[in-house]
C-alpha positions in Angstrom: -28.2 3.6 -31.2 -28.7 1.7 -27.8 -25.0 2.1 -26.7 -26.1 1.7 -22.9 -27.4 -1.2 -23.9 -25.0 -2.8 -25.9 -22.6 -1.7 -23.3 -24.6 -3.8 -20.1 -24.8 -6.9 -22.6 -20.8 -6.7 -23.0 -20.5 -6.5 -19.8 -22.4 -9.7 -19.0 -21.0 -11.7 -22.3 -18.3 -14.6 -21.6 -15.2 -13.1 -20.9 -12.5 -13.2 -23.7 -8.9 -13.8 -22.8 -6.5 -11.2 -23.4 -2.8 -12.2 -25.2 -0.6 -9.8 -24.2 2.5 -9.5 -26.8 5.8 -8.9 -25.4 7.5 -5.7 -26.2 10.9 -4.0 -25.4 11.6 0.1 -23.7 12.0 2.6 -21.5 8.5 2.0 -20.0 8.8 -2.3 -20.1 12.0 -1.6 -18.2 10.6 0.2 -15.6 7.9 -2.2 -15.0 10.2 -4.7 -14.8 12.3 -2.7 -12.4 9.7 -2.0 -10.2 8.4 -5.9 -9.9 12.1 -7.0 -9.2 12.4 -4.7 -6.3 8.8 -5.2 -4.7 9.3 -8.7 -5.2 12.7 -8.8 -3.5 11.0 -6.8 -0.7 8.0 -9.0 0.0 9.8 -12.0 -0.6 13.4 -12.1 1.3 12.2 -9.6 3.9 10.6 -12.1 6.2 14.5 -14.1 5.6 16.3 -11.2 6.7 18.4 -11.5 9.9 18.0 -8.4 12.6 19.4 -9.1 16.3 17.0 -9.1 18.9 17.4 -8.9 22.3 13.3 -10.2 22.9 12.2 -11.7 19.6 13.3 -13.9 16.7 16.4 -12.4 14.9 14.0 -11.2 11.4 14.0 -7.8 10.1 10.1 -7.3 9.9 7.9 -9.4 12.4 4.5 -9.0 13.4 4.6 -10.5 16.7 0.9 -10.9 17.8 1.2 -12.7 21.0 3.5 -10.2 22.2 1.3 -7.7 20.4 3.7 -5.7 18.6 5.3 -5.0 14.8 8.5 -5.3 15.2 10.0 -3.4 11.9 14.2 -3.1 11.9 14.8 -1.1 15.2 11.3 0.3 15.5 9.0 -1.7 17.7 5.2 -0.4 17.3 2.7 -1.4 19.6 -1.7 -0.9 19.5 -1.2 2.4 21.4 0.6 3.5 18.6 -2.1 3.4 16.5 -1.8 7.1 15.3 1.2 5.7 13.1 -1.2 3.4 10.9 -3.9 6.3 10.2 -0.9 8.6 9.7 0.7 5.8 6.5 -3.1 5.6 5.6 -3.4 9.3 5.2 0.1 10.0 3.3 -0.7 6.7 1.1 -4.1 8.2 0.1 -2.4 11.7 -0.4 0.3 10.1 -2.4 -2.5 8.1 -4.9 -4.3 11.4 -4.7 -0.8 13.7 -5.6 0.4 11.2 -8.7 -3.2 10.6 -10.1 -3.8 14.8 -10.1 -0.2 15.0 -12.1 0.2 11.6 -14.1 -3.2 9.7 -14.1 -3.4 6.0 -13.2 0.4 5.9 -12.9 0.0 4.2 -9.9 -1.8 1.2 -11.4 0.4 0.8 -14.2 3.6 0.1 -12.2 2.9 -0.7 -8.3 -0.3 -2.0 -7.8 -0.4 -5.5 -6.5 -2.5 -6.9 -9.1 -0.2 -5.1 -12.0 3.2 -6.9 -10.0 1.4 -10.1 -9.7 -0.5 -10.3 -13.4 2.9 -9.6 -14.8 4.3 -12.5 -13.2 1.7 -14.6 -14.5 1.9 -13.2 -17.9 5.7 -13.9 -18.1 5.3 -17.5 -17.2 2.6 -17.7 -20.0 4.6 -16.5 -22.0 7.5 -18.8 -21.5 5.7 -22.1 -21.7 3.1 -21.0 -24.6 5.0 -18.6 -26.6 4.6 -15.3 -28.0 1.4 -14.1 -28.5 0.4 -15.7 -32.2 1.0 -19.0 -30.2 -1.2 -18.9 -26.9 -4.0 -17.7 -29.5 -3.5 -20.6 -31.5 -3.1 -23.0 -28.8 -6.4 -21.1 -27.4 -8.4 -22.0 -30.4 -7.2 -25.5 -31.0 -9.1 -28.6 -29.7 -7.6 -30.7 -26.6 -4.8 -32.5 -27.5 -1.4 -33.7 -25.7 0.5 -30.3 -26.5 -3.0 -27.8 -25.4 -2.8 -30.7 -22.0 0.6 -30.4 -21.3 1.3 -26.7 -21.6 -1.8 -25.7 -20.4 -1.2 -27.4 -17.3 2.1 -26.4 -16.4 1.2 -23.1 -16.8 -1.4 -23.5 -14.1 0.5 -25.7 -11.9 3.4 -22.9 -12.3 0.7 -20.1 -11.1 -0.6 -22.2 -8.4 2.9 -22.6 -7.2 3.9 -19.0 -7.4 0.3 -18.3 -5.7 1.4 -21.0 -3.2 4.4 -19.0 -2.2 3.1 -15.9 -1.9 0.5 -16.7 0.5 3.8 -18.7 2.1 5.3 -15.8 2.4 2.6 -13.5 3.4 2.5 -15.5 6.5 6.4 -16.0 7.3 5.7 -12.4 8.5 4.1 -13.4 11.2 6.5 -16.1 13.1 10.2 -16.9 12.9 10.5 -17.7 8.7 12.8 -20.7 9.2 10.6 -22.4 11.8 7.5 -21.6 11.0 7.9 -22.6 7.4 9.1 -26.4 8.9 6.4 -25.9 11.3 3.5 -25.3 8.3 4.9 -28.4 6.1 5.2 -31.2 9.3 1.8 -29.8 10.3 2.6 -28.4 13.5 1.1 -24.5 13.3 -2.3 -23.2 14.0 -5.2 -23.7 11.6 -5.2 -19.8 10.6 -1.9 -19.8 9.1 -3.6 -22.7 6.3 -6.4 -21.1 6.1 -4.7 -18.0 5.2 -2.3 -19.6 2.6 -5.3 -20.7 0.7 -7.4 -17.9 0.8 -4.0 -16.1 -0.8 -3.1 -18.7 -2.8 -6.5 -19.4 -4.8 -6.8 -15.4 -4.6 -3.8 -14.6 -6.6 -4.4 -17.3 -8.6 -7.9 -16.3 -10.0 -6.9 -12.8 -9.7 -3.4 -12.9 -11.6 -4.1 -15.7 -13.6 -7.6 -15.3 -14.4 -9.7 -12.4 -13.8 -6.8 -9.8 -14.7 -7.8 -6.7 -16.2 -11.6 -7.9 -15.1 -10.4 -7.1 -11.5 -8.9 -3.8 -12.8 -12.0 -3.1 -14.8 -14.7 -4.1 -12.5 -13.6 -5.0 -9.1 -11.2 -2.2 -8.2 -12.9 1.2 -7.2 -9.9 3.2 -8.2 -10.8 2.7 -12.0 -14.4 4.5 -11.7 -13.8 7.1 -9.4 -10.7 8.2 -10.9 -11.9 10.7 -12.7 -12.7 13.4 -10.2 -8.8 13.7 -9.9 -8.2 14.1 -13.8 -8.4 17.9 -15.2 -7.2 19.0 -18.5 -3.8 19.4 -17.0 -3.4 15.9 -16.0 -0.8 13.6 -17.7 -2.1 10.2 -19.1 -1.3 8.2 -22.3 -2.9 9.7 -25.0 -2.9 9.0 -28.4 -2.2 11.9 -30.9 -5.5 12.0 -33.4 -4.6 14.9 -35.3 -0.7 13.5 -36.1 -2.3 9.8 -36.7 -5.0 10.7 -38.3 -4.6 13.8 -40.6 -7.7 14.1 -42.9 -8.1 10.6 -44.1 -7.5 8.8 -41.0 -4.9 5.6 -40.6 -3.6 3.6 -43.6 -1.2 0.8 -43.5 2.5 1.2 -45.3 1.7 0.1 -48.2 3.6 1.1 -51.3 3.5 4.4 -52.2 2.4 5.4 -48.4 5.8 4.5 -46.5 7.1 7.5 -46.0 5.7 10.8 -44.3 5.7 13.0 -47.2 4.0 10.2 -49.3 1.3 9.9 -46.4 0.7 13.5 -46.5 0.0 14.1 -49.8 -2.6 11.4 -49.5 -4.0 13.0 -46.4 -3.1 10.1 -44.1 -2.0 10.3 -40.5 1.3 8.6 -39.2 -0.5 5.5 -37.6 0.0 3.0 -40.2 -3.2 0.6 -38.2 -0.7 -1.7 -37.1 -2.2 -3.0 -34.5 0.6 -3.3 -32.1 -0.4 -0.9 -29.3 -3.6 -3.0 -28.7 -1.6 -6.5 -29.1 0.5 -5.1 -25.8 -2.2 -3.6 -23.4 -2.9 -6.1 -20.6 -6.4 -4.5 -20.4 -6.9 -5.3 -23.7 -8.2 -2.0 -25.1 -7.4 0.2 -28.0 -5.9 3.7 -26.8 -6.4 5.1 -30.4 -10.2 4.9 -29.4 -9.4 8.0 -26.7 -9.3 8.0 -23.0 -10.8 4.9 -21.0 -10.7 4.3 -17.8 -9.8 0.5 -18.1 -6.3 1.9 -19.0 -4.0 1.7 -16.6 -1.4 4.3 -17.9 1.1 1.7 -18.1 2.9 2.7 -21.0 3.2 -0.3 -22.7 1.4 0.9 -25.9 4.1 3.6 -26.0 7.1 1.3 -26.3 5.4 -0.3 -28.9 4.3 2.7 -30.9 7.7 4.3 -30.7 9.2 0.9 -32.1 7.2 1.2 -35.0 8.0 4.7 -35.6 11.5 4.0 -35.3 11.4 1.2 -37.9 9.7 3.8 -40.0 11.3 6.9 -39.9 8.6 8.6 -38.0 9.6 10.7 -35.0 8.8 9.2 -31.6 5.5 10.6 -29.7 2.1 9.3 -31.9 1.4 7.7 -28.4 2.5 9.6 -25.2 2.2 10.7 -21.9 0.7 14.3 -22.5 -2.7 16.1 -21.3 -5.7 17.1 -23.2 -5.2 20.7 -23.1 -1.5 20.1 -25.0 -3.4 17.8 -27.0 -6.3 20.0 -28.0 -4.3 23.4 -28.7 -3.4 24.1 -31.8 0.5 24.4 -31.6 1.5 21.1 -29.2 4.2 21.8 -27.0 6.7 18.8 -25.6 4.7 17.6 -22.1 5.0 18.0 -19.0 4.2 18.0 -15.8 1.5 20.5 -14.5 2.1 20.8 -10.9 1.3 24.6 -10.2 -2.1 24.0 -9.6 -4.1 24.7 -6.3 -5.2 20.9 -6.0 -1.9 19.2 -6.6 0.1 21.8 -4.1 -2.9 20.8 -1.4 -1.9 17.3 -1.8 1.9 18.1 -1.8 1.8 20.3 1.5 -0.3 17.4 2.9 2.4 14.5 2.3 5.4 17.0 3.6 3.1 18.1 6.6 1.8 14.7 7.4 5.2 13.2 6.8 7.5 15.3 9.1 5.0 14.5 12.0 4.8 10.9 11.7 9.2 11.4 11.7 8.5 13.4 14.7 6.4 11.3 16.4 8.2 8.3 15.6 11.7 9.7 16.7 10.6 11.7 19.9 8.1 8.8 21.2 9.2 8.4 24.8 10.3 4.8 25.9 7.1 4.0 28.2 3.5 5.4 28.1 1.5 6.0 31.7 -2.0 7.4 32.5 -3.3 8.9 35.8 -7.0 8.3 36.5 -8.6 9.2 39.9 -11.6 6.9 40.4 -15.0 9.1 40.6 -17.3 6.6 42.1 -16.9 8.1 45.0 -15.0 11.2 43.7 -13.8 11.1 47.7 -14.1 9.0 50.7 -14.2 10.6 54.7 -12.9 7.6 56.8 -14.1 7.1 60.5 -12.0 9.2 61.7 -12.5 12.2 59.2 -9.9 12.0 56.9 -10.4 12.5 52.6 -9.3 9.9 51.0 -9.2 10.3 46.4 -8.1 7.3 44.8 -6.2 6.9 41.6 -5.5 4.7 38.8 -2.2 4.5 37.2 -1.2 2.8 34.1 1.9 2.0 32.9 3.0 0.3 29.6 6.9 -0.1 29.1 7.7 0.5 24.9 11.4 -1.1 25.4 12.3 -4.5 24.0 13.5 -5.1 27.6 11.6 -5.1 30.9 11.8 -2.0 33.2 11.4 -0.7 36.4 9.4 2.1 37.1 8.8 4.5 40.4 6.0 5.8 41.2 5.9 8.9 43.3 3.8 11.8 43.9 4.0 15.6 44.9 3.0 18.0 46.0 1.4 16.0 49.3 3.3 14.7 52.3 4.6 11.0 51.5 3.1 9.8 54.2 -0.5 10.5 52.9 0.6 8.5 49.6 -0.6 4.4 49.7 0.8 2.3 46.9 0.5 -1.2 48.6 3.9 -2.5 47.8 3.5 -1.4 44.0 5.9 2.2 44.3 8.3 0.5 42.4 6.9 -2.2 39.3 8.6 -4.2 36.6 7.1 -4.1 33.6 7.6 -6.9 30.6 8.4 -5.7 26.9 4.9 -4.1 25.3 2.5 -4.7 28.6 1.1 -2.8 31.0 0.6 -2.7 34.4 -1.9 -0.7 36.2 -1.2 0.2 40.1 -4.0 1.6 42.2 -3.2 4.8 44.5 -4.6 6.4 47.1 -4.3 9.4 48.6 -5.3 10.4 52.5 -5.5 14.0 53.8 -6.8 15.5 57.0 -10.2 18.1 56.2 -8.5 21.1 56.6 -5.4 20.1 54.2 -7.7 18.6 51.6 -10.0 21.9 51.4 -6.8 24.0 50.4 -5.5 20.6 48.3 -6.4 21.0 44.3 -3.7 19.5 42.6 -0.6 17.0 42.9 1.8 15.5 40.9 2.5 11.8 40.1 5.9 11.2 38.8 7.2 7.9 36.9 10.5 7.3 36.4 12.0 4.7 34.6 15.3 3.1 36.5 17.7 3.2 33.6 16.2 6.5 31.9 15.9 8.7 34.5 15.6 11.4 32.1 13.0 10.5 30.6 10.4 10.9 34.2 6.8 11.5 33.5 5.0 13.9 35.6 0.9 14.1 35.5 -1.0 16.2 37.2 -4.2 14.9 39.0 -7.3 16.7 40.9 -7.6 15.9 44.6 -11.1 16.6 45.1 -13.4 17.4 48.6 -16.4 18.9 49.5 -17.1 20.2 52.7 
């Protein structure tokens, strides 16, 4: 009766490992697609040649001394900051979109820890064999085979821990150096620290914790729900096709055929088993919806494999929603996106989208800033001339330096005082600030409100900058 109970003291009991079976279709093969490409990303971009004119020759680089990301062509310094909150809001949008329409979708196929548990999975697998053997070697007591195969698959997963952490910080240097750099010693304590933080990370995560990390660490799994309606796809399990009125029965004779298992009042589900053998969180979707399940589909490739070898038509488990589910003709399912919440988040990742493209393809080669320096707002020299001073700043966006003039309107040139600054270089990603001042006579300064300072890069003249600044005086 005390299910909350009962539920706190499972929570706290010693962890039992899950043995995942291996299983062949549609939904395996995606998986697998979608590991083998991120996988290829994270691991050969940092090894992937890209002229540069300024920087190491490596398509993605996060150059922190020079305080830039350099990503393919794009170069993205801190002032471009907007970028980064603009990925963070389409990301969160995107989780958002495909959790309204398909449920945990995303943590079935992309999430880190899904890509990385996989791995780990696979290499079980191929030292320990199928599932029937890790269990056995599980329960056996120490011995040479339980030492030996236990052990390479935990010196594999440290290795393949080792390496990502390797290659989480090849981002951050030129790959081929810094990885002879990191093995002769020579580079900063940060990068080791950082490779073991990575490496015994994944290695607890992926290889230990698993679904515990999915189940209890990760926030996505509890607050999931306020994005689920009835309309929402998720793998569901059909009760009233598996079920019938007697519930599940194994194919036993006399109860192998549909016809048979109707007459007897049994469901399709012949309590095989299989679709909890193959869930890496270890539950049983026949039990109904659970938010350790991580909608990866896994449990359908099995079911439909049994319902092949049976005879049964495809579908006992499926991606479908609970109002399909409930009703009391099912329809084939499919995807409910005409509804007010999931259109919200669709207009916000076109919207959001289009301006990060615009602000990304129209950002101007150099940024600059005009200040006037209020402490004094004005000066009256000795011999009663205003005086406003100005601070301008000037950071160049190019992978090459620049030269910049500085000129201003609007006043005679005359009253303008740069030092020897009214033409500056500028180095790739700094800034240099250049102070101004301007000097009027009283009587032009009381009609002065406004001028104009104009930057102009020397080999994009088109692209001047003009700013307007107050010239300020009070009788």
């Amino acid at each position: 009766m005390n299910t909350g109970l009962e539920e706190q003291i499972g929570v706290l009991q010693e962890r039992l490992p899950v043995f995942t079976r291996s299983v062949k279709g549609v939904f395996r093969r995606f998986k697998t697609g979608v590991l083998l490409l991120a996988y290829a990303m994270f691991f050969l971009l940092p090894w992937l040649p890209w002229y540069r004119a300024d920087a190491p020759s490596q398509a993605v680089l996060f150059d922190l001394p020079g305080r830039r990301f350099l990503v393919f062509d794009l170069t993205v310094y801190p002032q471009d900051v907007v970028w980064l909150a603009l990925l963070l809001f389409i990301a969160a949008s995107v989780l958002f979109f495909a959790t309204a329409l398909v449920g945990r979708a995303f943590c079935g196929y992309f999430c880190f820890q899904t890509l990385w548990t996989d791995f780990f999975i696979w290499i079980e697998a191929k030292i320990q064999g199928e599932r029937p053997a890790r269990i056995r070697l599980y329960r056996q007591p120490w011995g040479r085979e339980k030492l030996l195969k236990i052990g390479a698959t935990h010196l594999i997963w440290l290795l393949a821990s080792f390496w990502t952490g390797m290659s989480f910080v090849l981002y951050f240097g030129y790959a081929p150096d810094l990885l002879t750099s990191f093995f002769t010693g020579q580079v900063a304590a940060a990068a080791y620290i950082t490779v073991a933080a990575i490496t015994l990370g994944t290695y607890f995560a992926a290889g230990h914790m698993r679904e515990q990390i999915c189940t209890y660490v990760c926030p996505y799994g509890r607050f999931q729900s306020v994005m689920y309606d009835r309309e929402t796809l998720a793998v569901h399990y059909d009760a009233q096709r598996g079920e019938a009125l007697h519930g599940r029965a194994s194919a036993r004779s006399g109860m192998r055929t549909r016809e048979e298992r109707r007459v007897r009042g049994n469901g399709d589900c012949i309590d095989c088993g299989l679709c909890v053998q193959v869930c890496p969180a270890g539950i049983d979707i026949r039990d109904g919806l659970q938010y350790p399940c991580i909608s990866c589909g896994l449990c359908i490739d099995a079911c439909n494999g049994i319902m092949d070898s049976m005879g049964f038509p495809r579908g006992l488990i499926r991606y479908d929603s609970e109002a399909n589910l409930a009703s009391a003709q099912t329809t084939a399912p499919r995807l409910h996106w005409k509804r007010l919440k999931v259109i919200g988040y669709g207009v916000s990742i076109v919207l959001m989208t289009i301006y990060l493209g615009y602000s990304i393809f129209s950002r101007s080669s150099f940024e600059d800033a005009v200040t006037q320096i209020r402490q004094p707002l004005f000066i009256q020299l000795s011999n009663g001339d205003i005086r406003n001073r100005y601070q301008v700043r000037i950071t160049n966006k190019q992978a090459v330096a620049e030269f910049y003039r500085i000129q201003v309107k609007g006043v005679p040139a005359s009253a303008v005082e740069l030092g020897n600054f009214s033409e500056v270089v500028v180095k790739p990603g700094r800034s240099v600030t250049v102070l101004a001042s301007v000097t009027l006579p009283p009587e032009v300064a009381a009609r002065t409100r406004e001028l104009t300072f104009v930057i102009t890069p020397r080999t994009r003249p088109e692209e001047a900058h003009r700013d307007v600044a107050g010239f300020h005086y009070t009788p």
